[in-house]
matplotlib code that plots the C-alpha trace (Angstrom):
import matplotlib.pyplot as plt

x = [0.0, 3.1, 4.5, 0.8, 0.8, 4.3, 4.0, 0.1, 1.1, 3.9, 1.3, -1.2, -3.9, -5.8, -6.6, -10.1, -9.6, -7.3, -7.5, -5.4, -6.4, -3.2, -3.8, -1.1, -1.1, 1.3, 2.8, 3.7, 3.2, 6.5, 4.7, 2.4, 4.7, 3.4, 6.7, 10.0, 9.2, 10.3, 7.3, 7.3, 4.8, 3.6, 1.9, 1.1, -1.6, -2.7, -5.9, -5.3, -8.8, -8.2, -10.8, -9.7, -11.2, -7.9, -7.5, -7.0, -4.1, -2.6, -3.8, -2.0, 1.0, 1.2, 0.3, 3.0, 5.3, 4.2, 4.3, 8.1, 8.9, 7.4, 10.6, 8.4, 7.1, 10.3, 11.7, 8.9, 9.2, 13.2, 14.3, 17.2, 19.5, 18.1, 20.9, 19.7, 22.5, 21.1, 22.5, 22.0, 23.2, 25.2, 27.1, 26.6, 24.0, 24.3, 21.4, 20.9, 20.6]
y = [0.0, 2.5, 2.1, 2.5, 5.8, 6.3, 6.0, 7.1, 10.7, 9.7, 7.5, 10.0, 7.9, 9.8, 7.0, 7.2, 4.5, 1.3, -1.9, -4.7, -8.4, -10.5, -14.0, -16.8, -20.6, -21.8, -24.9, -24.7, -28.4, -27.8, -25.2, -27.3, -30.1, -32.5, -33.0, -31.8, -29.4, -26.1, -23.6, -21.7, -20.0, -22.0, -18.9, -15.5, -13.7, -10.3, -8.9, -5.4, -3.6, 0.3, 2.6, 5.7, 7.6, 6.7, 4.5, 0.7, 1.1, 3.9, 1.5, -1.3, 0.4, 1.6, -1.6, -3.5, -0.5, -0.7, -4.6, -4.4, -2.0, -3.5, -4.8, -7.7, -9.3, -9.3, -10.7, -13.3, -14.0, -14.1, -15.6, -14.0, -16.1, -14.8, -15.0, -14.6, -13.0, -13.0, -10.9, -11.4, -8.1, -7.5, -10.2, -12.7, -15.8, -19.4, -21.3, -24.2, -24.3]
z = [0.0, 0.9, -2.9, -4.4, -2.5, -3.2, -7.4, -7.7, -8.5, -11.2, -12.9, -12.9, -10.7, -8.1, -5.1, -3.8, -1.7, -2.0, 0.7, 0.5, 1.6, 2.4, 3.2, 3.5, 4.2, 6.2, 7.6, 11.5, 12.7, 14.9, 16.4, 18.0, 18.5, 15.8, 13.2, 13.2, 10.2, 10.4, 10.4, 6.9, 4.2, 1.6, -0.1, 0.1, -1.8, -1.9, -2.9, -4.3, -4.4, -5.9, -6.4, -8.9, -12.0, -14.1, -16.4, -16.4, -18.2, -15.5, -13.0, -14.3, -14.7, -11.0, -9.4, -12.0, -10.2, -6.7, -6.3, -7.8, -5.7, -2.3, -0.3, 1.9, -1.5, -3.3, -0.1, 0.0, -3.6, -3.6, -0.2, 2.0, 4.5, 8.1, 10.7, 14.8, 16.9, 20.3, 22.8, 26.8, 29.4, 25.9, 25.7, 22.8, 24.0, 21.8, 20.2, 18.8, 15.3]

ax = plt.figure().add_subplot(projection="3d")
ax.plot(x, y, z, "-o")
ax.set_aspect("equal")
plt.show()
């Protein structure tokens, strides 16, 4: 939604109103104790629901923008290593991995 806001003006596209429905299955059976799996997304989709008086082309174009420009779903869609570096009192604190 921040990058929709971000680009509307440079595409011309006055927003109404814009909501944004973001659903995700997961699997987290280690959560719960059930498997040794790791807990992780499986998907993520987002419902994009604009209302303007541009055009459908304008409004494709910004979207198309927005979406590439939205850190979370490019991090979603392209994976990142995540390393934890736990500190306790400020001194470094071990996990297992």
């Amino acid at each position: 939604m921040t990058q929709l806001a971000r680009f509307a003006p440079l595409y011309q596209v006055p927003i109404t109103d814009a909501t944004a429905d973001v659903r995700a299955t997961f699997r987290n059976t280690q959560k719960y104790d059930v498997d040794e799996a790791a807990p992780y997304f499986e998907e993520v989709t987002i419902a994009l629901d604009v209302v303007t008086s541009a055009t459908e082309a304008a409004v494709r174009q910004l979207v198309t923008h927005a979406e590439r420009a939205c850190h979370a779903a490019q991090t979603l869609r392209h994976g990142v290593p995540v390393t934890l570096s736990p500190t306790l009192n400020g001194r470094a604190l071990s996990v297992a991995e």
